[in-house]
C-alpha positions in Angstrom: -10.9 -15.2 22.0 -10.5 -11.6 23.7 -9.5 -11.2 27.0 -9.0 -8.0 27.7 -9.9 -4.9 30.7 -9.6 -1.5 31.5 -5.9 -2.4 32.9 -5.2 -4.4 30.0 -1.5 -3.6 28.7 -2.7 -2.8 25.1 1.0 -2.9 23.2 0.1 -1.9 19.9 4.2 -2.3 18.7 4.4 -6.2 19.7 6.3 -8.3 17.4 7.1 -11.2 19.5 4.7 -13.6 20.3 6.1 -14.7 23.3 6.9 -11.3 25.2 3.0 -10.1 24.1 1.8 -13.0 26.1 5.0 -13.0 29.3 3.5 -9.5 29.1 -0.6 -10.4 29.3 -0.7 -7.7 26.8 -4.1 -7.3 24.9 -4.3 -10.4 22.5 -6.5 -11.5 20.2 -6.4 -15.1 19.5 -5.3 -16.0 16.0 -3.7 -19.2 17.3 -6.3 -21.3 14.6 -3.9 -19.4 11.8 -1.6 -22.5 13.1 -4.0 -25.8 12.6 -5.6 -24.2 9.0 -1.5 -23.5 7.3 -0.5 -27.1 8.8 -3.4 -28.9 8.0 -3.4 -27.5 4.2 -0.2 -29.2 3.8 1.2 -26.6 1.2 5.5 -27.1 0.8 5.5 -23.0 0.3 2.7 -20.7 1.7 2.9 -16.5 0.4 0.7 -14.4 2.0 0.0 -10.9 1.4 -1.5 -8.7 3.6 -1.2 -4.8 3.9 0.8 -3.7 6.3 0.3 -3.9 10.2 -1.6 -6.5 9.4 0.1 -9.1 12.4 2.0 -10.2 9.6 5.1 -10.4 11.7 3.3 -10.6 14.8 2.0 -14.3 13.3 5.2 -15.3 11.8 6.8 -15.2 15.0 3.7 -17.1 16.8 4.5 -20.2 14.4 8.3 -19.8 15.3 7.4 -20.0 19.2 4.9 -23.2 18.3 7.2 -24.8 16.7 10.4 -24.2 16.8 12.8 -26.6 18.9 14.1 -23.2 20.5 10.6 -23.0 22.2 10.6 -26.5 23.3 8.7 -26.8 26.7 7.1 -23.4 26.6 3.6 -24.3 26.0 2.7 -21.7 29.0 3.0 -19.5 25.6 -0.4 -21.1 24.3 -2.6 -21.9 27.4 -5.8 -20.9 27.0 -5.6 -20.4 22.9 -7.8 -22.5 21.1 -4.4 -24.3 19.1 -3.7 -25.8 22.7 -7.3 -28.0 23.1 -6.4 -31.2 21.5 -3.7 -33.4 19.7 -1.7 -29.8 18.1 -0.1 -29.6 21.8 1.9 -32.4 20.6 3.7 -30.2 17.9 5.3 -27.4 20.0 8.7 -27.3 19.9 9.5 -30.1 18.0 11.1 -28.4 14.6 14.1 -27.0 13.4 12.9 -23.1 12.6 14.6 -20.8 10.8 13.4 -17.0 10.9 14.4 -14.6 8.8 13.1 -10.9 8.3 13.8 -8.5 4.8 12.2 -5.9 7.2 15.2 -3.3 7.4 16.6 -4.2 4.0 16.0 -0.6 2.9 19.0 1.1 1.1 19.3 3.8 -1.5 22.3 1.8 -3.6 22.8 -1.6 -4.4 26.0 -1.6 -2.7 24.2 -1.1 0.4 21.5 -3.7 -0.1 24.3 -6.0 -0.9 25.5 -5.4 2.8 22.1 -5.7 4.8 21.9 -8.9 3.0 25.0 -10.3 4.6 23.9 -8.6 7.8 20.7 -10.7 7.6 22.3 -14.4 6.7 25.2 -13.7 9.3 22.7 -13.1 12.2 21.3 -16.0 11.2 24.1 -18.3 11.2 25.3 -16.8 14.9 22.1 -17.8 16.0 22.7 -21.2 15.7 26.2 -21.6 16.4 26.0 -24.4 18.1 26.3 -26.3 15.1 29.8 -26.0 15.7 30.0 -27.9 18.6 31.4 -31.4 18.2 32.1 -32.8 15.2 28.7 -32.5 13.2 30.6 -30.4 10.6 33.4 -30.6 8.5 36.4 -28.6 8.5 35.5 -27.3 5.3 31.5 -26.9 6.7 33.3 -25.3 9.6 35.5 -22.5 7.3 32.4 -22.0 5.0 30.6 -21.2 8.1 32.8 -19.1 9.7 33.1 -17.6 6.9 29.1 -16.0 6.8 29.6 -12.4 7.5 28.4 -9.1 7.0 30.2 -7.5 3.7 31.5 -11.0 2.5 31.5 -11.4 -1.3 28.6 -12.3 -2.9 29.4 -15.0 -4.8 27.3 -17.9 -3.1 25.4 -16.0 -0.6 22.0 -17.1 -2.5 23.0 -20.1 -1.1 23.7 -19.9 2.4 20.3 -20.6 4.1 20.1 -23.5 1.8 23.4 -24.8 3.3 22.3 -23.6 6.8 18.9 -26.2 6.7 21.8 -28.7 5.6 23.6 -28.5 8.8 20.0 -27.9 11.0 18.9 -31.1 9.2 22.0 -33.2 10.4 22.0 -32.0 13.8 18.1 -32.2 14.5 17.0 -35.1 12.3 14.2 -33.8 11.0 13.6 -31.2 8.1 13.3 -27.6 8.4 10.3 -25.2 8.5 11.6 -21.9 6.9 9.7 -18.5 7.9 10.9 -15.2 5.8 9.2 -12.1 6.9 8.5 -9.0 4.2 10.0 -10.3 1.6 9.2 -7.6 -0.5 10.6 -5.1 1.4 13.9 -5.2 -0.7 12.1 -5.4 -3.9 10.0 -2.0 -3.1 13.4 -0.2 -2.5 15.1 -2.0 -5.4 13.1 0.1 -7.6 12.4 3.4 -6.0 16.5 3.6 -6.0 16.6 2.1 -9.6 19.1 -1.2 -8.9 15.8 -3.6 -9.8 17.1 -5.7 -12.5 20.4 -6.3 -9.9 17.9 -7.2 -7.1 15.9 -9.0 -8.8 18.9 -11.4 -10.2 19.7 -12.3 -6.8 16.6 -12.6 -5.1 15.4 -15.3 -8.1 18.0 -17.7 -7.1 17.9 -17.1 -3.3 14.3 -17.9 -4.1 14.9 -20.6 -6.0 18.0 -22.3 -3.6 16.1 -21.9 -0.8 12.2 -22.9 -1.6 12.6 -25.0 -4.6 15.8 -27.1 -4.8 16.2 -27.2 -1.1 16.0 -31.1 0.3 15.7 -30.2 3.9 12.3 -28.2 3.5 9.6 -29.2 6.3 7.4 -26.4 5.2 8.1 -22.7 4.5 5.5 -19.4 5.2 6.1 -16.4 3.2 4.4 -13.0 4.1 4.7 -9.8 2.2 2.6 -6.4 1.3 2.5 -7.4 -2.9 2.3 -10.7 -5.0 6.0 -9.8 -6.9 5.1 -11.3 -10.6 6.3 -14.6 -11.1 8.3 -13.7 -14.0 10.6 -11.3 -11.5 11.6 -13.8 -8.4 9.5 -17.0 -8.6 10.6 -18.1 -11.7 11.5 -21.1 -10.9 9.3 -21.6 -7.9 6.6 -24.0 -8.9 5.8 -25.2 -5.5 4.3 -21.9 -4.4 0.9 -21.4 -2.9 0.1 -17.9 -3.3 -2.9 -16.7 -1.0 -3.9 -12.4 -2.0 -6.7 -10.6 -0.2 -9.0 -11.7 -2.7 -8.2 -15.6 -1.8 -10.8 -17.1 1.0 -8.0 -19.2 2.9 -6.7 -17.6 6.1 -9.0 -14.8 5.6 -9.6 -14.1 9.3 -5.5 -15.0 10.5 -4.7 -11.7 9.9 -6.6 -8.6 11.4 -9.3 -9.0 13.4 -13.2 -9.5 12.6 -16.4 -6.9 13.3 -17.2 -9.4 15.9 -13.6 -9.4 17.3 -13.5 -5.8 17.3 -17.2 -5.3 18.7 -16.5 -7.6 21.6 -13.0 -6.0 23.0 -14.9 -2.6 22.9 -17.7 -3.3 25.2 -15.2 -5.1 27.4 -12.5 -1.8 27.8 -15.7 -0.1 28.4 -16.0 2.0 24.3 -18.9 -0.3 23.3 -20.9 3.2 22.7 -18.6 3.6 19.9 -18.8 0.6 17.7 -20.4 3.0 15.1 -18.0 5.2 14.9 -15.2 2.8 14.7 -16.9 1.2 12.0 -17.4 4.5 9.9 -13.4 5.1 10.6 -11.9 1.9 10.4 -14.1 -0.9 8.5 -13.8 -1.8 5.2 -11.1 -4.2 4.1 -12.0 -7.3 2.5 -10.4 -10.9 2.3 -11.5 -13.3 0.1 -15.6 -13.6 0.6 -14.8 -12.3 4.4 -16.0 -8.7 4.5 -15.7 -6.2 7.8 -12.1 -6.5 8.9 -10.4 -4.3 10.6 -6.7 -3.1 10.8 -5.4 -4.5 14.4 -2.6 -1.4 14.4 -5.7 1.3 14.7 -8.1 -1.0 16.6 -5.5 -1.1 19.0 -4.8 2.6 18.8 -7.8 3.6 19.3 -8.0 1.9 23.0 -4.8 2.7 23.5 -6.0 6.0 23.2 -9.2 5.8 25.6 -11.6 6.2 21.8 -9.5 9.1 20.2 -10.6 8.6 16.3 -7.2 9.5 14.5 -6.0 7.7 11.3 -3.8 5.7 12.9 -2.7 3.2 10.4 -1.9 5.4 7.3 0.5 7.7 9.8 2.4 4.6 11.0 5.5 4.5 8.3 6.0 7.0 5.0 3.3 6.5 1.5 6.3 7.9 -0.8 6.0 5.1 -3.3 2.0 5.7 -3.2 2.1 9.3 -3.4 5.0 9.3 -5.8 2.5 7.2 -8.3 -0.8 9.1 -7.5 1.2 12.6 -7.8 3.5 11.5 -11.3 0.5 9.2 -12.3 -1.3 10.2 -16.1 -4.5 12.3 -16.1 -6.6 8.6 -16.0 -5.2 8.0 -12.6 -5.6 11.6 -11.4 -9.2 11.6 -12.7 -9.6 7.8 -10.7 -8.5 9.3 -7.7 -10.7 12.3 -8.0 -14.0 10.0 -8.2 -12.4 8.2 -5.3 -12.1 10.8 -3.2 -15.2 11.8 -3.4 -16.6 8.2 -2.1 -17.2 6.7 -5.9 -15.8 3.4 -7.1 -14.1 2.5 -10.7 -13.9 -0.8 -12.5 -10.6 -2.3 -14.2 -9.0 -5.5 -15.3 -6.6 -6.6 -12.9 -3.8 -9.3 -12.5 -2.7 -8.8 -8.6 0.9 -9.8 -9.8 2.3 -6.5 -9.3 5.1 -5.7 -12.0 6.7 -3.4 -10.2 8.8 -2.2 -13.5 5.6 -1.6 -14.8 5.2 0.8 -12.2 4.5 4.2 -14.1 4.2 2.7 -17.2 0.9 0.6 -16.8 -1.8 1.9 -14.9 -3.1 -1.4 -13.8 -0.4 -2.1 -11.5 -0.7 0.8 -9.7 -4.2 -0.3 -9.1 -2.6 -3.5 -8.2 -0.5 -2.2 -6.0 -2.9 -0.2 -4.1 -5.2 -2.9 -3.5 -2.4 -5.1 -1.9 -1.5 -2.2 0.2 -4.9 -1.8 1.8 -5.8 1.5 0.2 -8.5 0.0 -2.0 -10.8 -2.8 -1.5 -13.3 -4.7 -4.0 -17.1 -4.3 -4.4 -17.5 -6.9 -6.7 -15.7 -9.0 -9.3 -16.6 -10.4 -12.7 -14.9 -12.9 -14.3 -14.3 -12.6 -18.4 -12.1 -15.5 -20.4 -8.4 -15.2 -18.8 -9.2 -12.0 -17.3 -11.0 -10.6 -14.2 -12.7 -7.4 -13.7 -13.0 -5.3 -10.4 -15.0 -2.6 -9.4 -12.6 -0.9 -6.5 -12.9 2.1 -4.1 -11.2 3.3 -1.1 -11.2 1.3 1.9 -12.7 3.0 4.4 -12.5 6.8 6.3 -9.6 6.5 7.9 -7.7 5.6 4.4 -9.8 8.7 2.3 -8.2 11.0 4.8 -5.0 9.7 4.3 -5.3 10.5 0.2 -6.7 14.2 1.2 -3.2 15.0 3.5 -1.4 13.8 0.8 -3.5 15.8 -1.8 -2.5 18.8 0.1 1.1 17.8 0.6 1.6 18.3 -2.6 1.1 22.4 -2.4 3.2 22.4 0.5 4.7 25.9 2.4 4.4 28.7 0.9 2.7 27.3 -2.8 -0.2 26.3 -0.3 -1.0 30.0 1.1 -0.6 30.8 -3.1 -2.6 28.5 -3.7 -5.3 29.2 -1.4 -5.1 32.9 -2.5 -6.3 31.8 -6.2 -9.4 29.9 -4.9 -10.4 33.1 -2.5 -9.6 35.1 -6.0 -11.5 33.0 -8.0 -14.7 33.4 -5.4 -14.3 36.8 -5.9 -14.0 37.3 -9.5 -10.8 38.6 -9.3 -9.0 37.6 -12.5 -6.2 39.8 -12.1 -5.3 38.1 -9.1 -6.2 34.6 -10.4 -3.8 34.9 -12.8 -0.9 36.3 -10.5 -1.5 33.4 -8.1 -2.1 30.8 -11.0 1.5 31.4 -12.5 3.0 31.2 -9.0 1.3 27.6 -8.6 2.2 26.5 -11.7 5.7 27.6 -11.1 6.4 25.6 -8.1 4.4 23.0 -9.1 4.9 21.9 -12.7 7.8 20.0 -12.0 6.1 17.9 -8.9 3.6 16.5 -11.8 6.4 15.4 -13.9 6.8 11.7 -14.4 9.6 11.6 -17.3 12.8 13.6 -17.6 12.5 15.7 -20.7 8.5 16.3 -20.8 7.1 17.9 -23.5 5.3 21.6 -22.7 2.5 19.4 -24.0 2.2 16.9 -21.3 2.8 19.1 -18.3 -0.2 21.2 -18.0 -1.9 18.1 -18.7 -0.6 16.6 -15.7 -0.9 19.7 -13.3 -4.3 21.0 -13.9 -5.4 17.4 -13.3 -3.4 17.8 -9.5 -4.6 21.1 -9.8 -8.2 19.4 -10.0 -7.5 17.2 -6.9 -6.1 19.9 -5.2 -10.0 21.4 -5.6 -11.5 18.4 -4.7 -9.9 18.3 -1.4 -9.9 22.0 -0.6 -13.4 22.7 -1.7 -15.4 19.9 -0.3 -17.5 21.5 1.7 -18.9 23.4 -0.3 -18.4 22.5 -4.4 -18.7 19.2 -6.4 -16.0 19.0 -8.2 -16.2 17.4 -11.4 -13.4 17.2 -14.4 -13.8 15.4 -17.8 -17.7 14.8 -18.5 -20.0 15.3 -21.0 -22.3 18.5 -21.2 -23.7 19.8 -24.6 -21.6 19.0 -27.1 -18.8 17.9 -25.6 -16.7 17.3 -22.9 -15.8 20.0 -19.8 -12.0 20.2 -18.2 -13.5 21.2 -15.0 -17.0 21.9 -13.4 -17.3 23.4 -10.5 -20.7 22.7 -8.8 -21.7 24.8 -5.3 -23.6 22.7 -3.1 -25.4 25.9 -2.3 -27.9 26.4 -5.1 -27.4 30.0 -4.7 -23.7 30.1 -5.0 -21.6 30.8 -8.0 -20.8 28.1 -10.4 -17.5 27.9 -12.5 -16.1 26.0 -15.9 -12.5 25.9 -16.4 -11.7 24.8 -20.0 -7.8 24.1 -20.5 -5.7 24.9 -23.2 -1.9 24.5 -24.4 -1.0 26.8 -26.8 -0.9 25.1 -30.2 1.1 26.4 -33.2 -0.4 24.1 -35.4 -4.0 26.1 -35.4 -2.1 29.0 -36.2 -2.1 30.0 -32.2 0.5 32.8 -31.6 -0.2 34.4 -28.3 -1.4 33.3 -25.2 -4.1 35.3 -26.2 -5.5 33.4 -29.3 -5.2 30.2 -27.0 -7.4 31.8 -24.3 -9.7 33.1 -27.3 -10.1 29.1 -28.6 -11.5 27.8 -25.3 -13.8 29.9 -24.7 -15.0 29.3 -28.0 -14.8 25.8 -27.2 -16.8 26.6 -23.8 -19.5 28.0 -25.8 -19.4 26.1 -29.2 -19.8 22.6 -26.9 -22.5 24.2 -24.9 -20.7 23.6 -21.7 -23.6 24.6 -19.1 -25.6 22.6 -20.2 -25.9 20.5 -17.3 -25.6 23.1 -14.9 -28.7 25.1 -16.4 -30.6 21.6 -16.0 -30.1 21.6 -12.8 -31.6 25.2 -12.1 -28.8 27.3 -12.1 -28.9 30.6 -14.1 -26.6 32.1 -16.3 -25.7 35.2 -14.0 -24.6 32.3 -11.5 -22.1 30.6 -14.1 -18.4 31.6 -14.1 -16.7 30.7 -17.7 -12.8 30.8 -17.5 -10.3 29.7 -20.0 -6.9 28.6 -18.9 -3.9 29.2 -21.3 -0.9 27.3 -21.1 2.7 28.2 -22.6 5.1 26.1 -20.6 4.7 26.9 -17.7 3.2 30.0 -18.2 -0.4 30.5 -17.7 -3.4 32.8 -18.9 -6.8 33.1 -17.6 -9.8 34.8 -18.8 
């Protein structure tokens, strides 16, 4: 259901359910989310979705359905389809307790150990009422009173468990449980390198609260990543874990072509349904294809049909860029096809590992998916694993990876930079070579994933950031290719103008290597461009009708992070 108008409050920060609709903000109804999670009959639901994604927005819909706080306030659902028939009957009528990891960001344990306290205390002031009368014990009533931010840890895994006790005994009925982001503190657990601390008290909060917790209604779980069972849900056997390659609630969470189509022509942008669609289609749930995120749907009308990229500007990528830009030459290379609007196919386990983060390329894949920056063509299934053919999601998320791209010459390394490819047009090897060395100066250590690298492994890593760095900047007028067979071999770097007439260029490059009796910069330089012309390198360039006056052959000599071209 859309109802929406030119004078349609369009409140694309909403959280709460029921301000959105005291507001009559712009609303899409989602309200069947409600019947399909109840109806399923699951004790423990996780959902992943990317981010601004309604998660939230939804969580806090089921709390104002059903939470006894909410009892009478079915004006909040007229007209939404969850309020035609016998579901009316539900509203209001539970214990809820809703809890958010949202702002559990913190750079040291110490502090994580705080905003944890912070959470459960808030949670517990909530409901004080519970201390009215005699419902609880004088020991109930200390241990209460005792919740508070920066209390000792000991038992806190427990408190919520405890907390359902006490809701149980003063409602009658059994809880329903609603944690928001769960992830959230997991992420920052190991960016700021306290996981294995997090990850020891989250399994048993886990664990008290979901598992071995006798006053559990129902609980609904939402977060950006599947955490792998062996981190947190040890112990949680009850769990039904829905990803964006499950079918079930595929269309609960962002909002269909159909959705999308219809609330255009009715704010008056239906000429633009094209557009929107190149900009902003493209993720994929389950079998359910052509969804759309609601932050830059909502954005976009917001902003009377301004295409921006909305979504990926909305909170920071550090995590993302931080594995793209210290990622291996495989990722690099990945990301180079994807920018350029290919796909790539990999074995995947959406579990992400996240300390196998760096270490295994697979979950980076698997995290990138769950974020919402790649989506699946197709799948194949083969024994216990499955395969995926990914690409990026749609427009609005390519541009995204091309700022970033760029980010990564930033200030004064970018004008540098920029100087070397003008050189490099121009055939100006003295200059390439003064520009190159200040490039690779300022940016050798950006490309460096481990703390002690060997000379080997960091020109490895930059030229392939280098590479990306081209494939970004020259777009518009080179292909830019790295890593493929021609001749006899396999290139470093091709670069292809889309103007037949234009000048073409190979970049072959080298480390300097003791062990083949290499001495001097010099001798490196001298061994790729033998290896340019031994492995008949132009090959595929002279196929495709170029001549040889066109072709530029440069060799690229690496000593650290010195460099020598020729």
């Amino acid at each position: 259901m859309v109802k929406v108008d030119n004078n349609t409050l369009v409140n694309i920060s909403a959280q709460r359910f029921e301000r959105l609709r005291e507001q009559g903000a712009f609303y899409i109804d989602k309200t069947e989310f409600i019947r399909e999670w109840w109806e399923k009959g699951s004790d423990v639901t996780l959902i992943t979705r990317p981010r601004r994604f309604g998660k939230t927005l939804n969580m806090s819909m089921l709390e104002c359905f059903f939470s006894t706080q909410y009892s009478g306030r079915g004006d909040l659902f007229e007209g939404l389809s969850i309020w035609e028939g016998r579901y009316r009957e539900l509203q209001g009528t539970f214990p809820v307790l809703f809890l958010t990891f949202a702002n559990m960001k913190a750079a040291r344990y110490a502090d994580m150990e705080y905003k944890i306290t912070k959470v459960f205390s808030d949670l517990y002031e909530q409901h004080r009422y519970l201390l009215d009368g005699t419902l609880l014990s004088r020991n109930e009533r200390e241990y209460y009173e005792h919740v508070k931010p920066g209390m000792a840890m000991q038992g806190v895994a427990d408190v919520i468990h405890s907390l359902a006790g006490f809701m149980r005994r003063y409602y009658k009925k059994d809880v329903v449980i609603l944690l928001d982001e769960y992830d959230t503190p997991m992420q920052e657990a190991w960016i700021n390198g306290y996981w294995d601390q997090a990850v020891e008290f989250f399994g048993e909060f886990f664990n008290s609260t979901f598992k071995t917790n006798p006053y559990l209604e129902r609980a609904m779980i939402t977060g950006i990543t599947r955490i792998s069972k062996e981190s947190i849900f040890s112990d949680l056997n009850n769990l039904d874990v829905v990803t964006t390659t499950s079918d079930e609630y595929a269309a609960a969470f962002g909002f269909t072509e159909e959705e999308v189509f219809r609330t255009l022509d009715a704010v008056g942008l239906g000429a633009e349904k094209q557009g929107v669609k190149q900009w902003y289609d493209g993720f994929t749930f389950g079998s359910v294809t052509d969804i759309y995120n609601p932050w830059s749907i909502a954005s976009f009308i917001r902003k009377k049909g301004r295409y921006e990229a909305y979504w990926t500007n909305t909170s920071s990528n550090s995590l993302v860029n931080a594995l793209v830009q210290n990622g291996d030459a495989d990722i690099k290379q990945t990301m180079e096809a994807l920018l350029q609007e290919k796909s790539f196919g990999t074995e995947l386990d959406e579990q992400v590992v996240f300390n196998q983060l760096g270490k295994d390329n697979n979950a980076v894949w698997s995290l990138l998916l769950a974020a919402g920056y790649l989506k699946v063509l197709k799948t194949e299934a083969a024994e216990d694993t499955v395969f995926y053919t990914l690409t990026l999601t749609n427009f609005e998320v390519r541009q995204m990876f091309r700022k970033m791209v760029k980010g990564w010459f930033q200030g004064s390394t970018t004008v540098v930079y920029n100087e070397f490819i003008k050189a490099m047009l121009n055939d100006n090897v003295c200059m390439m070579n003064a520009f190159m060395n200040k490039v690779a100066l300022n940016t050798f250590s950006s490309f460096d994933s481990g703390s002690k690298p060997s000379e080997e492994a960091e020109p490895e890593r930059f030229y392939h950031g280098f590479v990306l760095g081209m494939v970004v900047n020259l777009a518009d007028t080179y292909k830019v290719c790295s890593n493929r067979e021609s001749g006899y071999g396999r290139y470093d770097v091709l670069l292809k103008p889309l103007d037949q007439s234009g000048k073409a260029f190979i970049f072959e490059f080298k480390v300097l290597n003791p062990y083949e009796n290499e001495k001097t910069l010099e001798e490196t330089l001298a061994n790729a461009h033998r290896q340019i012309e031994e492995k008949c390198y132009e090959t595929e360039l002279l196929s495709e009708g170029f001549v040889s006056g066109q072709i530029r052959k440069y060799g690229f000599a690496f000593q650290g992070k010195k460099c020598l071209i020729g």
